[in-house]
LUMLUMDREN-2810 file (N, C-alpha, C; in Angstrom, 1 decimal):
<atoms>
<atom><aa>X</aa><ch>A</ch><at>N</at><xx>-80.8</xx><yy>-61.6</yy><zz>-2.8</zz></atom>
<atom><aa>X</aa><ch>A</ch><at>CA</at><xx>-80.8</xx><yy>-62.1</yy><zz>-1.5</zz></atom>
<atom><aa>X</aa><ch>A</ch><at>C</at><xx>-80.3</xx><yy>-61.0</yy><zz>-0.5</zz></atom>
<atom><aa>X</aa><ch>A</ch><at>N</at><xx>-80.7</xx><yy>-61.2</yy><zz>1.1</zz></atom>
<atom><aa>X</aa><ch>A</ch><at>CA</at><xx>-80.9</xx><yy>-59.8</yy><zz>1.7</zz></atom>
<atom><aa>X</aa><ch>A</ch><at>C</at><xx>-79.8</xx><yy>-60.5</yy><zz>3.0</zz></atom>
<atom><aa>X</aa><ch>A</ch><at>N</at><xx>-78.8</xx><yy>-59.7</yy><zz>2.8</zz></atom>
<atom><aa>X</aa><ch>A</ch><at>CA</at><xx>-78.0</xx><yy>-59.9</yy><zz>4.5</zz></atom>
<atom><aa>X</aa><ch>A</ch><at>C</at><xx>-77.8</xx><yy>-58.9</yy><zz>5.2</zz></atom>
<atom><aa>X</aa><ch>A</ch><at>N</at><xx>-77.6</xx><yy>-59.6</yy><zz>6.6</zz></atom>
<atom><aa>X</aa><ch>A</ch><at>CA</at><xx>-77.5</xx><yy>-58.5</yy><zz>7.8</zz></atom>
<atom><aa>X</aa><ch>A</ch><at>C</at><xx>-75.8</xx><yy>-58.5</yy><zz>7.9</zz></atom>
<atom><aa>X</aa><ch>A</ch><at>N</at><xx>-75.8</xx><yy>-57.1</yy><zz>7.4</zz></atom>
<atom><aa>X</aa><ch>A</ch><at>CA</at><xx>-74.1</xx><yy>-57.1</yy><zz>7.8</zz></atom>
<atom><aa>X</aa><ch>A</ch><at>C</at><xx>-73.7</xx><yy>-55.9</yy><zz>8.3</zz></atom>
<atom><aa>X</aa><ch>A</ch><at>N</at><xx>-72.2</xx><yy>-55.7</yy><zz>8.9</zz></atom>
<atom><aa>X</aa><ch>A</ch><at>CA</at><xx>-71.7</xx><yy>-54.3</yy><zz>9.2</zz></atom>
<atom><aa>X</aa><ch>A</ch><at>C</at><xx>-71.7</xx><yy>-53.6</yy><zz>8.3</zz></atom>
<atom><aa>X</aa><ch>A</ch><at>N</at><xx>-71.4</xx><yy>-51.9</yy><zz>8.2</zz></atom>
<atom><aa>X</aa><ch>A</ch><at>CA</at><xx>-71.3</xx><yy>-51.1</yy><zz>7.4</zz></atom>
<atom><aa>X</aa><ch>A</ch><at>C</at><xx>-70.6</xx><yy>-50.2</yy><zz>8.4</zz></atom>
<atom><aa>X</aa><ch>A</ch><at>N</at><xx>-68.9</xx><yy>-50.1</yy><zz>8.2</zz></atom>
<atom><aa>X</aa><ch>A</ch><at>CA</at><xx>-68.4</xx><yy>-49.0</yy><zz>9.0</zz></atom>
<atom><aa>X</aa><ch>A</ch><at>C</at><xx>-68.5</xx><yy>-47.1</yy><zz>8.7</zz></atom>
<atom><aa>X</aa><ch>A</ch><at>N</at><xx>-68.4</xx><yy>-46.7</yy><zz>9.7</zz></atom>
<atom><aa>X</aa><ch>A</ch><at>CA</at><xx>-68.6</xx><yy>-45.6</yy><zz>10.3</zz></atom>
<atom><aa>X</aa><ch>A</ch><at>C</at><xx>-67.7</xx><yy>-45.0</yy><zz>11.2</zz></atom>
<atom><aa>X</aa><ch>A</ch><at>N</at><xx>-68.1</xx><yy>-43.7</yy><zz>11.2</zz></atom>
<atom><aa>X</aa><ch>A</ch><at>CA</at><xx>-66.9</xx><yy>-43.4</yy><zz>12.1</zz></atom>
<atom><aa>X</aa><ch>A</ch><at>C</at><xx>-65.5</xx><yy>-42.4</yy><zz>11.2</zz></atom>
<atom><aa>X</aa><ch>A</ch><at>N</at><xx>-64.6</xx><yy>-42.6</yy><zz>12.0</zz></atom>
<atom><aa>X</aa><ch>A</ch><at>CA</at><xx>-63.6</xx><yy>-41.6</yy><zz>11.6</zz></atom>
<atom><aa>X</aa><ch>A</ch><at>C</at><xx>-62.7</xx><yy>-42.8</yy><zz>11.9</zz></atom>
<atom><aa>X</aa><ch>A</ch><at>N</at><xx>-61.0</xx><yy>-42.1</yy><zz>11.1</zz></atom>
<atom><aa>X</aa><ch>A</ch><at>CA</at><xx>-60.0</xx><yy>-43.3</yy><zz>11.2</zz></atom>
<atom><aa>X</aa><ch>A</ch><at>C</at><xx>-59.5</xx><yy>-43.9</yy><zz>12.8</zz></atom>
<atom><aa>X</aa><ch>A</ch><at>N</at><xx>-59.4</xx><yy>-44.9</yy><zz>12.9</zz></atom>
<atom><aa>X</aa><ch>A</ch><at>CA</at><xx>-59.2</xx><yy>-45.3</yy><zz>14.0</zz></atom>
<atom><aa>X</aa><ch>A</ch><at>C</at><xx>-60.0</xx><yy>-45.6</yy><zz>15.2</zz></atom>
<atom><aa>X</aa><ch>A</ch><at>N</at><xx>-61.0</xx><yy>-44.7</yy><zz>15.1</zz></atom>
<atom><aa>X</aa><ch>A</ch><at>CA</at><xx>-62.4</xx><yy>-45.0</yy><zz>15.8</zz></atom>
<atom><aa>X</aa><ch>A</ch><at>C</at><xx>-63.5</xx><yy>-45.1</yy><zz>15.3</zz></atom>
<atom><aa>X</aa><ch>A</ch><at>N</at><xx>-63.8</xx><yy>-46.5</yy><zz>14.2</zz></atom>
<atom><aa>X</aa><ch>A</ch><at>CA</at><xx>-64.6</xx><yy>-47.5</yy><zz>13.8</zz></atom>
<atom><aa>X</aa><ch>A</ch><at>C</at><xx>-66.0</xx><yy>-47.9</yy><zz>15.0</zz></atom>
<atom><aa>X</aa><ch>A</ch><at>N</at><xx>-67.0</xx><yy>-47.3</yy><zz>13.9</zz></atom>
<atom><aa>X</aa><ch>A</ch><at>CA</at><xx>-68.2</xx><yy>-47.9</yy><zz>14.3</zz></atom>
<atom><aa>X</aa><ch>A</ch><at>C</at><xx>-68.5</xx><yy>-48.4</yy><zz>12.9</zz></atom>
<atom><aa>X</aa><ch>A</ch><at>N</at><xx>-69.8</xx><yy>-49.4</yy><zz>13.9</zz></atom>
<atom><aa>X</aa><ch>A</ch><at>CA</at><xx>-69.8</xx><yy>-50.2</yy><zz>12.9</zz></atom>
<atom><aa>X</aa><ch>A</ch><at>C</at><xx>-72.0</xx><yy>-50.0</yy><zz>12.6</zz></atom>
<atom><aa>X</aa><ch>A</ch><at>N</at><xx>-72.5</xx><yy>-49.8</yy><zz>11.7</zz></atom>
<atom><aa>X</aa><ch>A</ch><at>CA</at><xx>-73.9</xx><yy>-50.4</yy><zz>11.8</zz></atom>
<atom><aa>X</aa><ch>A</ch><at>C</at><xx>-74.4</xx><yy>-51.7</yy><zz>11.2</zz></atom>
<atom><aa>X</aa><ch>A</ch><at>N</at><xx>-75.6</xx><yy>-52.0</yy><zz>11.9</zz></atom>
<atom><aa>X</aa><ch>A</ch><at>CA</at><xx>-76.2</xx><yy>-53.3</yy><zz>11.2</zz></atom>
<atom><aa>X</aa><ch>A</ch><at>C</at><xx>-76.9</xx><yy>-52.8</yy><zz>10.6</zz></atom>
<atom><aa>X</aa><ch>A</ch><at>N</at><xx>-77.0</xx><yy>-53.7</yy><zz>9.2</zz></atom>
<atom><aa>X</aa><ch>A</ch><at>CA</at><xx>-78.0</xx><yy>-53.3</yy><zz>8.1</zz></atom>
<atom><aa>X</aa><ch>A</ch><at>C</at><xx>-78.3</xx><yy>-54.2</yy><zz>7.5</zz></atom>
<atom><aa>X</aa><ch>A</ch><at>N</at><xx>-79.2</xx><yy>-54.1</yy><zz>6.8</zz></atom>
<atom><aa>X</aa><ch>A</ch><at>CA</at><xx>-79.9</xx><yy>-55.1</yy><zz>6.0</zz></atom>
<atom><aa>X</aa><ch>A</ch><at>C</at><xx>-79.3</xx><yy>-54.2</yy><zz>4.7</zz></atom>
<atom><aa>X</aa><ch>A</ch><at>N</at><xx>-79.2</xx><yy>-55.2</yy><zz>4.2</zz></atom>
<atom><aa>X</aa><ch>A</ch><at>CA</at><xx>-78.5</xx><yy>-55.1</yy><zz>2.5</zz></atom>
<atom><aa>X</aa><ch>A</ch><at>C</at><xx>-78.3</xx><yy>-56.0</yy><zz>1.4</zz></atom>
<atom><aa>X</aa><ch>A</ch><at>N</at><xx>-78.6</xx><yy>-55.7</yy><zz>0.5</zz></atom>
<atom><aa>X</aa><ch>A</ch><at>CA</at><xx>-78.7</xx><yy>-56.2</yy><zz>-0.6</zz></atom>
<atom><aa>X</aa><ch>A</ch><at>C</at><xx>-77.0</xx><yy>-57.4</yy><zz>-1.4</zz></atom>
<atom><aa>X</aa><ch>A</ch><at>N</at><xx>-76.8</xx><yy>-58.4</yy><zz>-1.4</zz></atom>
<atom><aa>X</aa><ch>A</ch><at>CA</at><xx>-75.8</xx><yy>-59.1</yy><zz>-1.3</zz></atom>
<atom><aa>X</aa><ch>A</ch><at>C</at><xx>-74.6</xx><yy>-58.6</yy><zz>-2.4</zz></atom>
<atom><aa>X</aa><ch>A</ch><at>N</at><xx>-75.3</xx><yy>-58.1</yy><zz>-3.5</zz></atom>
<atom><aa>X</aa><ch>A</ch><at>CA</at><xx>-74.5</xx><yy>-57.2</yy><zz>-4.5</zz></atom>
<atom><aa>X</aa><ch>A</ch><at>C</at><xx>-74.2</xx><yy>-56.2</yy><zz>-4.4</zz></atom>
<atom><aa>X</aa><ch>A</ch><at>N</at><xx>-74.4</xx><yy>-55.3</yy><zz>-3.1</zz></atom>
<atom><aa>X</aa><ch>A</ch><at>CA</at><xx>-73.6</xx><yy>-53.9</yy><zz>-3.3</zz></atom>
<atom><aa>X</aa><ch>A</ch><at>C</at><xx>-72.9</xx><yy>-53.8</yy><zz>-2.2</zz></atom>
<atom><aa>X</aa><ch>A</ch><at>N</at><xx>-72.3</xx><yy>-53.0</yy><zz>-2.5</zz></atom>
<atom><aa>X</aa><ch>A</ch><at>CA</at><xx>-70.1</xx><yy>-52.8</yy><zz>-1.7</zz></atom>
<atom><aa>X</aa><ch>A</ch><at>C</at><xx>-70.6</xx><yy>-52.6</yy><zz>-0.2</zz></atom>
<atom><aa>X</aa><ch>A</ch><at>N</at><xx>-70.1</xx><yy>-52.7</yy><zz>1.1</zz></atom>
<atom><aa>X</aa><ch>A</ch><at>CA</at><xx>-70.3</xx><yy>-52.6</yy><zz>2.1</zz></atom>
<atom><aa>X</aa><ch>A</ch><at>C</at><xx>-70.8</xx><yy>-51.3</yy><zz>2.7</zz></atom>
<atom><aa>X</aa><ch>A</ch><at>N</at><xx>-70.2</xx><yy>-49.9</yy><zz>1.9</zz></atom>
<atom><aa>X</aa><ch>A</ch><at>CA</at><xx>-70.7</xx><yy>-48.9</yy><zz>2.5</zz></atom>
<atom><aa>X</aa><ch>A</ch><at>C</at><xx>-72.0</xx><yy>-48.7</yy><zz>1.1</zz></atom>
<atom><aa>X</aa><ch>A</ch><at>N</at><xx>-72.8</xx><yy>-49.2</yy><zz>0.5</zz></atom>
<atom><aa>X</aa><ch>A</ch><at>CA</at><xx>-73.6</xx><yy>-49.3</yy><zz>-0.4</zz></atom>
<atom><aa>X</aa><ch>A</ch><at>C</at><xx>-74.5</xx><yy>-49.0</yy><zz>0.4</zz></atom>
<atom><aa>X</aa><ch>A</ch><at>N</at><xx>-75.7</xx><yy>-49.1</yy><zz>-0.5</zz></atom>
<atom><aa>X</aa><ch>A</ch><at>CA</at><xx>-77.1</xx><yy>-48.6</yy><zz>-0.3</zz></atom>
<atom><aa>X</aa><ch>A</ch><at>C</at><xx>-77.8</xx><yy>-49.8</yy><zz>0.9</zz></atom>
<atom><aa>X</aa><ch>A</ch><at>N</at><xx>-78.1</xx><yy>-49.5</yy><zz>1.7</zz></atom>
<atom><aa>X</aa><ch>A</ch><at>CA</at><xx>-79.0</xx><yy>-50.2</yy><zz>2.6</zz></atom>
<atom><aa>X</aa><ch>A</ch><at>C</at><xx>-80.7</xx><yy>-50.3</yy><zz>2.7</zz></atom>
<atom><aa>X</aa><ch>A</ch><at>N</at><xx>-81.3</xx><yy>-51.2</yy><zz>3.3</zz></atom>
<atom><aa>X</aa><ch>A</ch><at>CA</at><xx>-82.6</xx><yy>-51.4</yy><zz>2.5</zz></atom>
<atom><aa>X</aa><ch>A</ch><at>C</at><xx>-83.0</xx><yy>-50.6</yy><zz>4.1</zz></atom>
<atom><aa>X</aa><ch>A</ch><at>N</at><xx>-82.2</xx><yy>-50.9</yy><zz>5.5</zz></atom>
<atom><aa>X</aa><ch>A</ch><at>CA</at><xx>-82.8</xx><yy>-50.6</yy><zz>6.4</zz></atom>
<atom><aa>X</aa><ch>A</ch><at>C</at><xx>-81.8</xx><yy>-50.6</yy><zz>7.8</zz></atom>
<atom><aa>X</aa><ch>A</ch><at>N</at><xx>-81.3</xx><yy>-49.9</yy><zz>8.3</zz></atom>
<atom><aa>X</aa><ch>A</ch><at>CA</at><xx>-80.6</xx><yy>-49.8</yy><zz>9.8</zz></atom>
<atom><aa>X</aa><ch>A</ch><at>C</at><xx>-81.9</xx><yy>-50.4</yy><zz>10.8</zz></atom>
<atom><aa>X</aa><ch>A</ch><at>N</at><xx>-80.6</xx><yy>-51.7</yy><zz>11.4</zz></atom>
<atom><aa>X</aa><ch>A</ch><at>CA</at><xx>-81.8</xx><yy>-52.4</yy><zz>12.4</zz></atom>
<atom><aa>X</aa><ch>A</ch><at>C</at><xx>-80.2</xx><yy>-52.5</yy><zz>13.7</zz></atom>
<atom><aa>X</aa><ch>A</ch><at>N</at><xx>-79.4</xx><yy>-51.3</yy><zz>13.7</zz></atom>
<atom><aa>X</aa><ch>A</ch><at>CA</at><xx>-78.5</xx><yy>-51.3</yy><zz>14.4</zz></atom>
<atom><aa>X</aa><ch>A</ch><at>C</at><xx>-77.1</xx><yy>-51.2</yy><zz>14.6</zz></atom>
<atom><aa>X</aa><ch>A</ch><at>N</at><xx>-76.1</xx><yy>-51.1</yy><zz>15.8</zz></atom>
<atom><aa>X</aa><ch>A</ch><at>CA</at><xx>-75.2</xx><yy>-50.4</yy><zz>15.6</zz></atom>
<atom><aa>X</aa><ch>A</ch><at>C</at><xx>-74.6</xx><yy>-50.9</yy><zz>16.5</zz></atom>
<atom><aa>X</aa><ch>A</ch><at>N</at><xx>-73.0</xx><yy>-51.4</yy><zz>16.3</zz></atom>
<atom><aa>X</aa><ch>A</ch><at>CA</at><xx>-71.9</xx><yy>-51.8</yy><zz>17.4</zz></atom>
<atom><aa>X</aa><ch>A</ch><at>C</at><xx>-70.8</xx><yy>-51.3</yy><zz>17.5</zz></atom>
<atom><aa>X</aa><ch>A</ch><at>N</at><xx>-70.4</xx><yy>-50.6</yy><zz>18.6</zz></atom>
<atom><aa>X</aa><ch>A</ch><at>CA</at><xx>-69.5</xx><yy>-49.8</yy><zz>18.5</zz></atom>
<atom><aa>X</aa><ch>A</ch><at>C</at><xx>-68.0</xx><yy>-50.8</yy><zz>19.7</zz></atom>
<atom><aa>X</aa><ch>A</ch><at>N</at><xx>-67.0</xx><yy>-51.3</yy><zz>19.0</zz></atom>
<atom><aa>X</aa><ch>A</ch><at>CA</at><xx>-65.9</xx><yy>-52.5</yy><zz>19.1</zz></atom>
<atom><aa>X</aa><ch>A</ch><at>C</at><xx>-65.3</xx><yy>-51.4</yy><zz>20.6</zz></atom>
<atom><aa>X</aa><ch>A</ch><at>N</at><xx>-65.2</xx><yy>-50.4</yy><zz>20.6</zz></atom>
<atom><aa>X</aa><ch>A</ch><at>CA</at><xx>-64.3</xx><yy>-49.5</yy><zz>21.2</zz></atom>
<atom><aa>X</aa><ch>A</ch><at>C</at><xx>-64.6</xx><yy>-49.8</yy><zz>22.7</zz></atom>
<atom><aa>X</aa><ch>A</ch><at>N</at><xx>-66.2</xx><yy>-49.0</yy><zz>22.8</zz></atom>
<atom><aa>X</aa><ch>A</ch><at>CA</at><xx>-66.6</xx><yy>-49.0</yy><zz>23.6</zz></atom>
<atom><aa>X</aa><ch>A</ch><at>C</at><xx>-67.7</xx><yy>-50.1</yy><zz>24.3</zz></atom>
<atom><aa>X</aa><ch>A</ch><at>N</at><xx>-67.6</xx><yy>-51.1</yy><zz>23.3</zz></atom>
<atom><aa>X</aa><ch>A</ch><at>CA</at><xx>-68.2</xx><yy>-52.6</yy><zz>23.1</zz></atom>
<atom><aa>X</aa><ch>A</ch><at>C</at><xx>-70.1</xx><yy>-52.6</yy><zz>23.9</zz></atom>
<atom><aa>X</aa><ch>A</ch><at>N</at><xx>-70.4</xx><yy>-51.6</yy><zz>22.6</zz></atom>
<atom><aa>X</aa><ch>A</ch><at>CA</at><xx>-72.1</xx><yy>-51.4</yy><zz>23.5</zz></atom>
<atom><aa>X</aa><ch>A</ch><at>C</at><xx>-72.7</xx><yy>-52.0</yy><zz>21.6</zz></atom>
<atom><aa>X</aa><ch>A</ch><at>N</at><xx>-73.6</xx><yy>-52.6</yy><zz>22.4</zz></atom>
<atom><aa>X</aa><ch>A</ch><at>CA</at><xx>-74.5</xx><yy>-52.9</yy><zz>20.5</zz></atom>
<atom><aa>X</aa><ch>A</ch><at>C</at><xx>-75.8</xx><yy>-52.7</yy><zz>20.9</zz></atom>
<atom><aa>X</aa><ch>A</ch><at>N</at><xx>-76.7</xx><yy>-51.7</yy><zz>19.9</zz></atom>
<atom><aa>X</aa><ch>A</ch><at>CA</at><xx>-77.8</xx><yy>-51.5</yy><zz>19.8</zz></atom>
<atom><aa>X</aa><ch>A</ch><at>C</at><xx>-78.3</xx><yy>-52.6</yy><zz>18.7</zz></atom>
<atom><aa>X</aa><ch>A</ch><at>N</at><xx>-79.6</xx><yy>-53.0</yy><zz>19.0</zz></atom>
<atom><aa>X</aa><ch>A</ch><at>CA</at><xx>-80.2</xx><yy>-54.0</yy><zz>17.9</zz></atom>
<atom><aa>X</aa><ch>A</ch><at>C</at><xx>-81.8</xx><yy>-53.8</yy><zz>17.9</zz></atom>
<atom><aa>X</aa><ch>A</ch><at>N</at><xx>-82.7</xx><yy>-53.3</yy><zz>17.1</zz></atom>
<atom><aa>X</aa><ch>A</ch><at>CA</at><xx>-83.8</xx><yy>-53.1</yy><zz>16.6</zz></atom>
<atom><aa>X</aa><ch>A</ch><at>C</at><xx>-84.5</xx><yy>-54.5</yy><zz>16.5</zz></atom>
<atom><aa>X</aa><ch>A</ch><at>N</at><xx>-85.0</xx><yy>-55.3</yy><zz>17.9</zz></atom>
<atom><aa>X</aa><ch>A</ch><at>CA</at><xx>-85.3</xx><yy>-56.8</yy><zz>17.4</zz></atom>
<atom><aa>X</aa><ch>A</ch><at>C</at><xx>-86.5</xx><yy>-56.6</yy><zz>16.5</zz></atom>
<atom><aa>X</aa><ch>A</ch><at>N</at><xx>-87.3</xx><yy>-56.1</yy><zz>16.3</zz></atom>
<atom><aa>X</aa><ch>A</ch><at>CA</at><xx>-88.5</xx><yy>-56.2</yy><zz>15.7</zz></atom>
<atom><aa>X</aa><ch>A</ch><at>C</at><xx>-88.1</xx><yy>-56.4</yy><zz>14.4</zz></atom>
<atom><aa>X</aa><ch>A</ch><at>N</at><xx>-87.0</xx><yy>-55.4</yy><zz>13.7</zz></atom>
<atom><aa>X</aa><ch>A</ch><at>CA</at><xx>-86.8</xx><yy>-55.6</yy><zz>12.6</zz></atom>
<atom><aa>X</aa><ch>A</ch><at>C</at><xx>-85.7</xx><yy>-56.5</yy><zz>12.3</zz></atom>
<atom><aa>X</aa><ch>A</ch><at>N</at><xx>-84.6</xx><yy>-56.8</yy><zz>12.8</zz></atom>
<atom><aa>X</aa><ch>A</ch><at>CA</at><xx>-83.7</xx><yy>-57.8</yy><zz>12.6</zz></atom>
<atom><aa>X</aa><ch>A</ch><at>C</at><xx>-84.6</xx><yy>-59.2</yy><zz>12.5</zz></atom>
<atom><aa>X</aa><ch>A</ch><at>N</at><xx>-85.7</xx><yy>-59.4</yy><zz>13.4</zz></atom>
<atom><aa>X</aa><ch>A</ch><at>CA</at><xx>-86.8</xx><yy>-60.7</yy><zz>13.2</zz></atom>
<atom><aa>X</aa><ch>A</ch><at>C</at><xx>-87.5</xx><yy>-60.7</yy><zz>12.2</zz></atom>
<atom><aa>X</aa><ch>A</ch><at>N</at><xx>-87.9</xx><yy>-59.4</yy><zz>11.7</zz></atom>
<atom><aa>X</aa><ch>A</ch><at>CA</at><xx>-88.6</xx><yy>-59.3</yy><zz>10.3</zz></atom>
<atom><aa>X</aa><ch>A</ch><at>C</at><xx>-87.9</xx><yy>-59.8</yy><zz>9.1</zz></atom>
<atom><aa>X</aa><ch>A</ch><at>N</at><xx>-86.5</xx><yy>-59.1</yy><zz>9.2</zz></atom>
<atom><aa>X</aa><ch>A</ch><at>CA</at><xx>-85.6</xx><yy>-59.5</yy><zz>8.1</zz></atom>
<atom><aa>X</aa><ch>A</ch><at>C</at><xx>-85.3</xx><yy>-61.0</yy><zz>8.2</zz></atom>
<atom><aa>X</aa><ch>A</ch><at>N</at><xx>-85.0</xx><yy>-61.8</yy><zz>9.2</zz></atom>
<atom><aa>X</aa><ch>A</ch><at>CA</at><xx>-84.8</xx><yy>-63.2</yy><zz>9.5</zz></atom>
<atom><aa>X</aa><ch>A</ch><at>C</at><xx>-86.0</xx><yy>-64.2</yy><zz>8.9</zz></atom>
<atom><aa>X</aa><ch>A</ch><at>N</at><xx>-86.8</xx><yy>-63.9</yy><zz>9.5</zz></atom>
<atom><aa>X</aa><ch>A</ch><at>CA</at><xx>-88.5</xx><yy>-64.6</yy><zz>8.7</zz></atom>
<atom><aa>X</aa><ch>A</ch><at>C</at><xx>-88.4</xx><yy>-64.1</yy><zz>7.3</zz></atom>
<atom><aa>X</aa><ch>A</ch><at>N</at><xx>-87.7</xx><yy>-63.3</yy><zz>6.5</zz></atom>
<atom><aa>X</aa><ch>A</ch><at>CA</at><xx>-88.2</xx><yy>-62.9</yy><zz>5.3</zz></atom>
<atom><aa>X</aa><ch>A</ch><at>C</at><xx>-86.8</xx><yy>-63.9</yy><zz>4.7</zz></atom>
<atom><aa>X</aa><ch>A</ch><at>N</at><xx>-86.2</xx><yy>-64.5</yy><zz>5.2</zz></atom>
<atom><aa>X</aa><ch>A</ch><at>CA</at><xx>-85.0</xx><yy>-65.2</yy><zz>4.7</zz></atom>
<atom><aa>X</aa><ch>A</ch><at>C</at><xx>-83.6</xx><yy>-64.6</yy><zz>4.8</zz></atom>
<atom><aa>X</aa><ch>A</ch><at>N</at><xx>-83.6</xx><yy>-63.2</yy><zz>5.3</zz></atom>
<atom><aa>X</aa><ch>A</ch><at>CA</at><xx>-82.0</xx><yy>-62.7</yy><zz>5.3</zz></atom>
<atom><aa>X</aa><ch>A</ch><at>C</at><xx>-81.1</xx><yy>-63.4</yy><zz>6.0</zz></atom>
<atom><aa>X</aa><ch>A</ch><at>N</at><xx>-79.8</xx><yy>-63.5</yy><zz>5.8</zz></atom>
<atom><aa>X</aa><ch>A</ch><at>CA</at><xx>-78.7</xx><yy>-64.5</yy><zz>6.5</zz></atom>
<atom><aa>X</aa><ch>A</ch><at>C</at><xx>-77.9</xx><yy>-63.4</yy><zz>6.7</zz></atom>
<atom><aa>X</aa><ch>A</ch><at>N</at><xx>-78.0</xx><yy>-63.5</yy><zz>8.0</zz></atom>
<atom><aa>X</aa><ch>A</ch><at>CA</at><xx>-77.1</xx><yy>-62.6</yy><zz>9.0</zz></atom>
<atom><aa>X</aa><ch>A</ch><at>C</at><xx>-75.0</xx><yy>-63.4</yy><zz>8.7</zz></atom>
<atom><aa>X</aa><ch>A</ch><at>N</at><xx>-74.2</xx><yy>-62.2</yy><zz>8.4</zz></atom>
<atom><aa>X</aa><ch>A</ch><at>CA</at><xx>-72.8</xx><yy>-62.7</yy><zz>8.5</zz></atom>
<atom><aa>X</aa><ch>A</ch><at>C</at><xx>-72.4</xx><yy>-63.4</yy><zz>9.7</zz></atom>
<atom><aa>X</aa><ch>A</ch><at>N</at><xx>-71.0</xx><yy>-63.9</yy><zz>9.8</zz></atom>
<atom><aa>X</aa><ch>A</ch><at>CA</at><xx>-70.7</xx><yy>-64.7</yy><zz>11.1</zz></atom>
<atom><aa>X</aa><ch>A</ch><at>C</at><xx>-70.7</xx><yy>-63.7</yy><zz>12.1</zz></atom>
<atom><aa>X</aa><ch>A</ch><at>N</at><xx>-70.0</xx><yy>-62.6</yy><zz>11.9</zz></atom>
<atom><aa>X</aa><ch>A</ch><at>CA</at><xx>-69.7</xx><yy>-61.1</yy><zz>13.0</zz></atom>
<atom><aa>X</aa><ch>A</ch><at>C</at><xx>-71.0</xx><yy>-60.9</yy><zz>13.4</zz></atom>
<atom><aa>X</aa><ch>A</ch><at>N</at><xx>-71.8</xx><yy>-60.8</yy><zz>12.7</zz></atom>
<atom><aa>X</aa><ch>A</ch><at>CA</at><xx>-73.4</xx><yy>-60.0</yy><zz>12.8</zz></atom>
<atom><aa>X</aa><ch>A</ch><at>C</at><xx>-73.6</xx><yy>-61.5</yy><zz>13.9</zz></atom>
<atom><aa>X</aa><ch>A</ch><at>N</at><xx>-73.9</xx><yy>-62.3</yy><zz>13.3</zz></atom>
<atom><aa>X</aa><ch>A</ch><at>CA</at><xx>-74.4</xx><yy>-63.7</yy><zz>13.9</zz></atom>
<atom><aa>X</aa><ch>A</ch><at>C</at><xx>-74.1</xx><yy>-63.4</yy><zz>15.6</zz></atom>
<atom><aa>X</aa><ch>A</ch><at>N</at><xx>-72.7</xx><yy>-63.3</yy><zz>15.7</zz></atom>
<atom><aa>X</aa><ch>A</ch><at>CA</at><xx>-72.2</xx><yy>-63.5</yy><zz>17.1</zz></atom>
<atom><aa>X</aa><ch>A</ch><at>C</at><xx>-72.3</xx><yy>-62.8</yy><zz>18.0</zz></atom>
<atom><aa>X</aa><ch>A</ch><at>N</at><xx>-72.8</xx><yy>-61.1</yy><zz>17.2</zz></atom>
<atom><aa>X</aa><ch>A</ch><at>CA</at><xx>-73.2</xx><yy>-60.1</yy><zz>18.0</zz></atom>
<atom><aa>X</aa><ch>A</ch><at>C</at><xx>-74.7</xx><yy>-60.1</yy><zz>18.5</zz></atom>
<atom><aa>X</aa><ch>A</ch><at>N</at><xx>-75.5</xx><yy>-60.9</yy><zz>17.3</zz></atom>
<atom><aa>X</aa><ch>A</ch><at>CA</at><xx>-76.6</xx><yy>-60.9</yy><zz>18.1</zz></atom>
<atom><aa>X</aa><ch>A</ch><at>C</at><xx>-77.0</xx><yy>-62.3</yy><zz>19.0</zz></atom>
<atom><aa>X</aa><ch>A</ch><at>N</at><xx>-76.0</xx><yy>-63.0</yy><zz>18.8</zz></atom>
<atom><aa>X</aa><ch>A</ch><at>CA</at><xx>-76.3</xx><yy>-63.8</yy><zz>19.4</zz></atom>
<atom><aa>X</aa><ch>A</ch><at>C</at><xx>-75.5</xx><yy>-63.4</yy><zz>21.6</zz></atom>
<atom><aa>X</aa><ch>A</ch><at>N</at><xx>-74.7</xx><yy>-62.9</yy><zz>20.9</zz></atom>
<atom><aa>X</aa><ch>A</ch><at>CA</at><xx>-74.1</xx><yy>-62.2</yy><zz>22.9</zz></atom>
<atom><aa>X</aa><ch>A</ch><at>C</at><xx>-75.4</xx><yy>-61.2</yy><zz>23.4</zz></atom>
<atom><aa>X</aa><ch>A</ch><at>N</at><xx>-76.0</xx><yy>-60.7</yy><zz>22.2</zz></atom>
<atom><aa>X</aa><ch>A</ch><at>CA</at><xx>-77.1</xx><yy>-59.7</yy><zz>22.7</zz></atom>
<atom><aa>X</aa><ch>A</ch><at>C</at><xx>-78.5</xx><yy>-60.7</yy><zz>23.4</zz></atom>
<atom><aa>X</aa><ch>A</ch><at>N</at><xx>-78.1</xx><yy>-61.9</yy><zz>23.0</zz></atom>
<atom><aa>X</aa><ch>A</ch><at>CA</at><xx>-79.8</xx><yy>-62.4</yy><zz>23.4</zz></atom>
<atom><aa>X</aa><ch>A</ch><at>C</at><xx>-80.6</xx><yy>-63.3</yy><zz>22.6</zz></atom>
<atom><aa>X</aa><ch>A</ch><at>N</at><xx>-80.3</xx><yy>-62.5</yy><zz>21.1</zz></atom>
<atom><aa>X</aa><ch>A</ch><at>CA</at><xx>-81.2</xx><yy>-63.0</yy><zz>20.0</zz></atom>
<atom><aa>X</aa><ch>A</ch><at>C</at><xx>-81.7</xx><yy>-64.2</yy><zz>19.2</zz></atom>
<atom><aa>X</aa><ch>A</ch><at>N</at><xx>-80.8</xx><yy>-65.1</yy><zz>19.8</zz></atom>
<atom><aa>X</aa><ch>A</ch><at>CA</at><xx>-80.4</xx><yy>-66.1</yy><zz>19.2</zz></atom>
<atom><aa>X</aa><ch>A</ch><at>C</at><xx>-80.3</xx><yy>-66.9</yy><zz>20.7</zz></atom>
<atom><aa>X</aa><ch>A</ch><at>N</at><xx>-81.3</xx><yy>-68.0</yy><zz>20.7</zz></atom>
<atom><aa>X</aa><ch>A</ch><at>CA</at><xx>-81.2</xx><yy>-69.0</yy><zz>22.1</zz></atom>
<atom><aa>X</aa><ch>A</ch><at>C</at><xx>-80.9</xx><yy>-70.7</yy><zz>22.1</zz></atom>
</atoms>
């Protein structure tokens, strides 16, 4: 099964975060199937790739609650 979740980045204390599509069995900084985006808490800007975050959604991925909420302040969700 395929979810959209963060994958931090960054250096200590100044955490970015990307969206990814990933595979439900591997560790959070694990292998990703695909970057469909990037939220950075600090400076509170989110990039979101809708084409593909909608691809991954139609193909059955379940976006986490954090992911959920960010795309849903972005728009993506009405």
């Amino acid at each position: 099964m395929v979810k959209l979740r963060l994958k931090r980045c960054g250096r200590k204390q100044r955490a970015i975060y990307r969206i990814v599509a990933i595979d439900i069995r591997s560790r959070r900084e694990g292998r990703d199937i695909k970057k469909v985006g990037f939220y950075d808490p600090i400076k509170n800007k989110t990039y979101s790739n809708v084409h593909a975050i909608l691809y991954f959604l139609k193909k059955g991925a379940q976006p986490t609650g954090t992911v959920h909420d960010i795309l849903r302040k972005a728009g993506l969700f009405k």
